[in-house]
N, C-alpha and C positions, 0 to 999 in steps of 0.2 A: 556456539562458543561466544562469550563474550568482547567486545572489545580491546579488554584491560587484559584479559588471560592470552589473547591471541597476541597482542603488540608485547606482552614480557618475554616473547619469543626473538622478539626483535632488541630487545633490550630499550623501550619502548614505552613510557608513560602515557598513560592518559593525559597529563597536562601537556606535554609533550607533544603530542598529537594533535591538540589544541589551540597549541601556539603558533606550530607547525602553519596550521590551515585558517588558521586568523593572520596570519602575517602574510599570506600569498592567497587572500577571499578574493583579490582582484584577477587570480589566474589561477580560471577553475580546470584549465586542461591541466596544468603546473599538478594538481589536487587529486585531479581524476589519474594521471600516470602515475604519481606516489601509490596511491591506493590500490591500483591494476599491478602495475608492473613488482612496484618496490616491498611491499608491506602483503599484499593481499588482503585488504582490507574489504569488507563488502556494508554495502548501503545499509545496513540495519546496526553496523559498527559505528560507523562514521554516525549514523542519525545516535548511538549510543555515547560518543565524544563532542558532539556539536550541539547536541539537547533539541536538533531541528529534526520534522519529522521526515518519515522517509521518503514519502510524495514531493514534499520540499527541496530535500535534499537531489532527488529526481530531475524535477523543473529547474534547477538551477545549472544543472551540466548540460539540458536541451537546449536552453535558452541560450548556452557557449557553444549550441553548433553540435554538442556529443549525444551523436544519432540514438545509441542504446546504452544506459547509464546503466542497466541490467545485467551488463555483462561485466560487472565487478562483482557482483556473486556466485558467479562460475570459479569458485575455487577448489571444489573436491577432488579428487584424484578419479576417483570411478564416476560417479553420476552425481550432475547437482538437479534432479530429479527427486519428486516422493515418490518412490516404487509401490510404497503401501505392503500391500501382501505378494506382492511380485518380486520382492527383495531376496527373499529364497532363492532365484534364479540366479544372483549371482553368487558365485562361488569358483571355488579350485577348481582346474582341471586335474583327473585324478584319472586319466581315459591311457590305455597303452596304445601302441600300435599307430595306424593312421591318422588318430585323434589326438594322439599325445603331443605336447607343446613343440618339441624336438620337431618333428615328422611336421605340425601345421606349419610351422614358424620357415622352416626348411623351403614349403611351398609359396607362404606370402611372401617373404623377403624379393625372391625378382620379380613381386608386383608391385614392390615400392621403388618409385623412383627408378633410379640408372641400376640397372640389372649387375654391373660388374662393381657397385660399391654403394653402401646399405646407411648413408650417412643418417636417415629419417627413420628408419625404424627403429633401433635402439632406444634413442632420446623421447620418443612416444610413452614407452615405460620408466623414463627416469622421473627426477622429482622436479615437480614446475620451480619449486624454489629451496632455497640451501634451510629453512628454516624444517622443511619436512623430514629430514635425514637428522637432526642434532641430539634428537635421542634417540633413533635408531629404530624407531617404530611410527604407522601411522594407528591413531587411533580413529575411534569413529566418526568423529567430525570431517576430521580432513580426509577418511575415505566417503562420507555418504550415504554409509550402509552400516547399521545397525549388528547386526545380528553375526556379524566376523570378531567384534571388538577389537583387540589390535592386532595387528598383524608387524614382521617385520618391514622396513620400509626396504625393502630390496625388488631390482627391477624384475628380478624372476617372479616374487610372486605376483605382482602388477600384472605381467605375463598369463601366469598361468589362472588368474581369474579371469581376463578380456576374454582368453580362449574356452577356460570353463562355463564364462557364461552366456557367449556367443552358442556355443553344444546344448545349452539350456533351452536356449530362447530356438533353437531350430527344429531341438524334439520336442517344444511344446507342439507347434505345427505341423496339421499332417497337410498332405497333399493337395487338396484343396483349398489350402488358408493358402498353405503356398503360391498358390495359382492366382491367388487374390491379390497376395502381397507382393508379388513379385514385381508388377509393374510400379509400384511406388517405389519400392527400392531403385527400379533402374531410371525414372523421369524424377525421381526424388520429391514427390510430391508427397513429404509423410505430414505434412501440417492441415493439409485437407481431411487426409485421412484417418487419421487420429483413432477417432471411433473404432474404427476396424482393425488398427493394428493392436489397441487395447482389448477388445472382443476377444483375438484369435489369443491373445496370451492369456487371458487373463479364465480360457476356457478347460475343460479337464484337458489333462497332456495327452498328447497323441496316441492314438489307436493304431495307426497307420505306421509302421516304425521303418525308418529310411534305414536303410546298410547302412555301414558304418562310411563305404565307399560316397556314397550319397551326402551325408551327414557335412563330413568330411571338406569336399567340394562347395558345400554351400558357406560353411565356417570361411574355408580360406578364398572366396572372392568377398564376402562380406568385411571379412578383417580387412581385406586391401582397401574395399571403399572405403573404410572406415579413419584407419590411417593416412589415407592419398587426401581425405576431404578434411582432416586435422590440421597437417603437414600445409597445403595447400592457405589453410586460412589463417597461418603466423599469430593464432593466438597464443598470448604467454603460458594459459591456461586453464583451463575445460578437463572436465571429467574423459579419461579413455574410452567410456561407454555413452558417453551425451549424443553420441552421434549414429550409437547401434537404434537396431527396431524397439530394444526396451525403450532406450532414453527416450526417443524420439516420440514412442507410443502415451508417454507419461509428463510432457512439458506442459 
């Protein structure tokens, strides 16, 4: 999306934006939280409003002390990942029974947080910011995934993809990928492993078919980690799935 088309959301010029960040070049944090927090702006915008390139743009928020200027492009809802042909895998959950959102959501809620009140799970599926809800749909930019086109912006269905494609990503794996991946998920070493966690998805889907009981179980301690390590890192905003085995598998 471009600069111009994403700031008319905000009611938002380019010249605007311009002036904005010519008038406050001396305070680049001042620049870096407009663009994080306020606007959602990400570094190939801003290089598209300042005419500087993006490396540029880059070295200039390191040099003010701002550890990862990268994480102003973490704006998607689902995953600021290229899933590639892995993008399939996200989808609805559309499962009855133990697998159904009702029935998962039932189980992670008291693994988030304080067991008798559910303040963090909720707001995981709302909208990072007010400009995502103003016409009442996400389209595909601001989800990250192609192939849904838009969708309403409601937290059910935000919902019922994290858990459809958490079910995805577990029956791709049979049992011995499991066995492999399991210790990354719990030392959280997915950046070593990379390779292997891209391998086991990106291989034909499982032979091996877990019960539903099985399935089920591995969905709802994954969701928790997933949520507990979002909640936990007070980012304004990151895809719901940047922190599952796809996201991770594909950074």
């Amino acid at each position: 999306m471009s600069a111009e088309s994403h700031l008319a959301k905000f009611g938002v010029t380019i010249q605007q934006a311009k002036d904005f960040i010519d008038l406050n070049i001396k305070q680049p944090e001042l620049i870096f939280d407009a663009a994080n927090i306020d606007y959602f702006v990400t570094i190939p915008m801003l290089s598209e409003i300042t005419k500087y390139s993006e490396s540029e743009i880059s070295e200039y928020f390191i040099s003010a002390g701002i550890a990862n200027p990268n994480r102003l492009n973490n704006t998607k809802k689902l995953v600021n990942s290229d899933l590639g042909s892995l993008e399939k895998l996200v989808d609805f959950d559309t499962k009855i029974g133990i697998l159904s959102i009702a029935s998962l959501r039932e189980k992670v809620q008291p693994l988030i947080g304080d067991p008798d009140f559910y303040p963090s799970y909720d707001p995981f599926f709302g909208p990072g910011a007010a400009f995502e809800i103003w016409d009442g749909k996400y389209d595909s930019d601001e989800l990250g995934v192609k192939h849904l086109g838009e969708i309403a912006a409601t937290t059910e269905n935000l919902e019922s993809l994290f858990y459809g494609t958490l079910i995805n990503v577990f029956s791709r794996l049979d049992k011995n990928e499991f066995d492999q991946i399991e210790p990354i998920i719990d030392n959280g070493s997915f950046y070593e492993n990379q390779a292997l966690l891209l391998n086991a998805l990106d291989s034909s889907p499982s032979s091996i078919v877990w019960t539903d009981a099985e399935l089920a179980d591995l969905v709802i301690h994954d969701a928790a980690r997933i949520i507990n390590d979002y909640q936990s890192s007070n980012l304004p905003v990151g895809g719901i799935l940047d922190n599952s085995i796809l996201g991770l598998a594909m950074l």
